[in-house]
N, C-alpha and C positions, 0 to 999 in steps of 0.2 A: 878315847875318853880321858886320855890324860890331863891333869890339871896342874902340871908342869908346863908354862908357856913358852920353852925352846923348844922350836922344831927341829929335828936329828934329821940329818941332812943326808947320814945315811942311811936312813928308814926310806928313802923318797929313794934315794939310785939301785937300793936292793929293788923295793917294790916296782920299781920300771923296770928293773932286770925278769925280774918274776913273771911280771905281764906279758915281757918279748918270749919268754920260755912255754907260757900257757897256751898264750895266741899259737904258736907253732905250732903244738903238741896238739893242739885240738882242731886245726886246718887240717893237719897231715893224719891224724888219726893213727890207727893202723899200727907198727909195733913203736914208734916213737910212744904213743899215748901209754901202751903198755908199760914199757918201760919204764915212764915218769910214774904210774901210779903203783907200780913193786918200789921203786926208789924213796916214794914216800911212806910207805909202806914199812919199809926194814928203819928209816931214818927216824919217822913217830913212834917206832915200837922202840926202837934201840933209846931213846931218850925217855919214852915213858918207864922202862925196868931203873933207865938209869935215876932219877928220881927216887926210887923205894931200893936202889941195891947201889947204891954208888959207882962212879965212871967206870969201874974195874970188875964188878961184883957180878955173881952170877954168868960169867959168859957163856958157859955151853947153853945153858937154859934162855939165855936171850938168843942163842942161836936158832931152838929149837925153834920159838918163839916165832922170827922171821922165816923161816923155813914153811911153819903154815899157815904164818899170814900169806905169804906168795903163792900158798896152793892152793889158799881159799880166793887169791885175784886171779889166777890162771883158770881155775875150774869154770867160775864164773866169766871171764875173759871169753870160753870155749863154752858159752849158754850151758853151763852145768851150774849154775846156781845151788841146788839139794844137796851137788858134793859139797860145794864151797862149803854147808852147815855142818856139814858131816867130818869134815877137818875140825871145825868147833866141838862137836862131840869128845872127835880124837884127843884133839888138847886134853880134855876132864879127863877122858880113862889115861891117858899118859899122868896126869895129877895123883889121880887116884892113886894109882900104883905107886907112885914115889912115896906118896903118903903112907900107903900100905906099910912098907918097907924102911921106915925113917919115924913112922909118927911117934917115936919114942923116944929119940934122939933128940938133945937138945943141942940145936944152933941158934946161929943169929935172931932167928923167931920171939923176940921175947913172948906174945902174948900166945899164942898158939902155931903149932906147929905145918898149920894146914893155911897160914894164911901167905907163906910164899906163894903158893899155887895159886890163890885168890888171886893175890897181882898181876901171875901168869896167863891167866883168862880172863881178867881185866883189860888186859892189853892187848888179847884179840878179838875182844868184842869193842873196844874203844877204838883201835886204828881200822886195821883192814875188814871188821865186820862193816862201820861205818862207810868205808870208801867204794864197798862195793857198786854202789849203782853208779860211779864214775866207770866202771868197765861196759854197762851197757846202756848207759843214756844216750839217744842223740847226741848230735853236735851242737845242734840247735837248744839244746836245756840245756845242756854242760855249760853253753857260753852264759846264759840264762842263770843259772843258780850261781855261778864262779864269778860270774860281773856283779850280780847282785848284793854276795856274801862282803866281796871287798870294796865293794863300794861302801857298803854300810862300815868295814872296818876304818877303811879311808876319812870316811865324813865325821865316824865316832873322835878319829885320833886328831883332827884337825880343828872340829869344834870344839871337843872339849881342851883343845891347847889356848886355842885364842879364849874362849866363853867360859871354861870351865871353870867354875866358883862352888859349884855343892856335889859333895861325892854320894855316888851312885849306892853304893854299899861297901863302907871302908872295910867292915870287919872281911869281904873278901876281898877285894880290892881296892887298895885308899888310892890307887889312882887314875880312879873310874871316874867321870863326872854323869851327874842326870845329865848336865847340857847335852854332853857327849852324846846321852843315849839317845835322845830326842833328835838332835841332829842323823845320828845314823839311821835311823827310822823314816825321816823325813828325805833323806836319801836314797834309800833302800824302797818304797813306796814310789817314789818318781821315776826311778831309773824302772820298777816291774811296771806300771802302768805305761810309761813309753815303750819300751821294748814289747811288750805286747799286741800296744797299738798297730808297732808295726809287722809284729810276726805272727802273733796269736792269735787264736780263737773264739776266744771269749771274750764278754764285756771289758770295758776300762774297768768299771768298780770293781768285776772279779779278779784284775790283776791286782788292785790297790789293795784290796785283804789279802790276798797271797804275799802280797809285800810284807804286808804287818807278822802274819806267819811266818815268812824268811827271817825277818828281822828277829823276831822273838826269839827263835831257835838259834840263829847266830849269836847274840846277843847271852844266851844260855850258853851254850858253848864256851863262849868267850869266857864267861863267870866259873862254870868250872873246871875249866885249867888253871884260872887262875887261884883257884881255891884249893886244888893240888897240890899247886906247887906252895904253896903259903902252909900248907898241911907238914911239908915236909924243909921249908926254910928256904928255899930256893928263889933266887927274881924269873930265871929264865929258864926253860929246859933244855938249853943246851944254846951254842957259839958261833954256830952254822951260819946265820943269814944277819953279817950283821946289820946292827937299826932294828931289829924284829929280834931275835932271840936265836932260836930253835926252831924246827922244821913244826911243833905241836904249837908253840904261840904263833905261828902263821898260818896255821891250819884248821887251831880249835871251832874257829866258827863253824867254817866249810864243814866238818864233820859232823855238827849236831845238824847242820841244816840240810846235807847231801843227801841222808834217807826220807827224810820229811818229804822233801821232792821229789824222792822216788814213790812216794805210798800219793801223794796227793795228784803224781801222774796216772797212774793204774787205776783211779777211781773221777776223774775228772778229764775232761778236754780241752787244756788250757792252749794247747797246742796242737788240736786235731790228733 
């Protein structure tokens, strides 16, 4: 959605690296897939802390942090979904208690002393509570919601490079464009009604609103990372992929739109 009209030439050889990484990961399934979805796992959390605690700040607590984000993807991993929540739980009484024992003390907190811990469970409900139905979706939807999501980011970043002349919403992001969003929709809609056609279940139109659903939720996603990270003065959350940022602005979509997909499987037959 950028209305910046040069194309980054390394956004194009990361995102064809990424695809060769994805395509494998989800052919072979099995512990490669695993693997990849702990790695993004520790890498969105470790940049989302970083964000609110700076490159250095807080490390044990960012450890702890990744330690149950990967027990809520293993539990889940091993059809235990219920524990995976119950790691969630853990987090808040592990808060609580620090809270208990500190909420007097003043540190870096300016505004309240309970609102590190809000970050803390911010950021397992933001990374790996989201990634969860990436450990038990088919192959077949994985490929489905992941071609879907980056397409729409692909089509947003290109239109609005060439097209893009009125911004989407500066105050969160001035370098969004409508073109942009219009084009990624318009993308995102074609790609779920072909891939449908040829895999799915269901009508063409019911693929075409499932598009519009992906898209929206991507598209949200997208908006609030970026509004995050503007929250706290940042462009990028982090240096990992370059052309793209950080492992969160290549992800943000997939995440708002990865559960959408899993609640709209469990109650519809898009794919038998």
């Amino acid at each position: 959605m950028a209305v910046d009209h040069a194309v980054d030439k390394r956004r194009i050889i990361t995102g064809l690296a990424l695809v060769a990484l994805l395509v494998f990961v989800l052919c072979v399934r099995s512990w490669p897939l695993l693997i990849f979805i702990l790695a993004i796992t520790a890498l969105g959390l470790w940049e989302f802390y970083g964000l609110f605690w700076g490159a250095k700040g807080r490390i044990p607590t960012r450890v702890c942090g990744v330690l149950l984000g990967w027990a809520m993807v293993v539990l889940t991993w091993m059809h235990r979904p219920q524990d995976a929540l119950v790691c969630l739980g853990a987090g808040f009484v592990l808060v609580a208690l620090c809270f208990l024992f500190r909420w007097d003390v003043v540190d870096d907190e300016a505004t309240n002393p309970f609102s590190g811990g809000g970050i803390f469970l911010a950021g397992l409900a933001y990374v790996p509570l989201l990634l969860l139905p990436m450990a038990y979706l088919s192959t077949l939807k994985l490929f489905f919601i992941i071609a879907a999501v980056s397409l729409s980011d692909t089509a947003a970043y290109f239109t609005g490079t060439r097209f893009g002349h009125h911004k989407l919403w500066a105050r969160v992001s001035p370098n969004k464009s409508s073109e942009g969003a219009v084009g990624s929709l318009v993308a995102c809609v074609a790609f779920c009604v072909a891939y449908g056609c040829a895999f799915g279940k269901a009508n063409w139109y019911a693929f075409a609103l499932f598009g519009v659903a992906i898209n929206a939720f991507a598209q949200l996603g997208d908006l609030f990372e970026s509004a995050l990270k503007r929250s706290v003065n940042v462009k990028d959350s982090g240096r990992l992929l370059p052309g793209h940022g950080g492992v969160l602005d290549r992800a943000d979509s997939l995440l708002f739109a990865m559960p959408m997909m899993a609640v709209v499987d469990q109650w519809f037959r898009f794919f038998g």
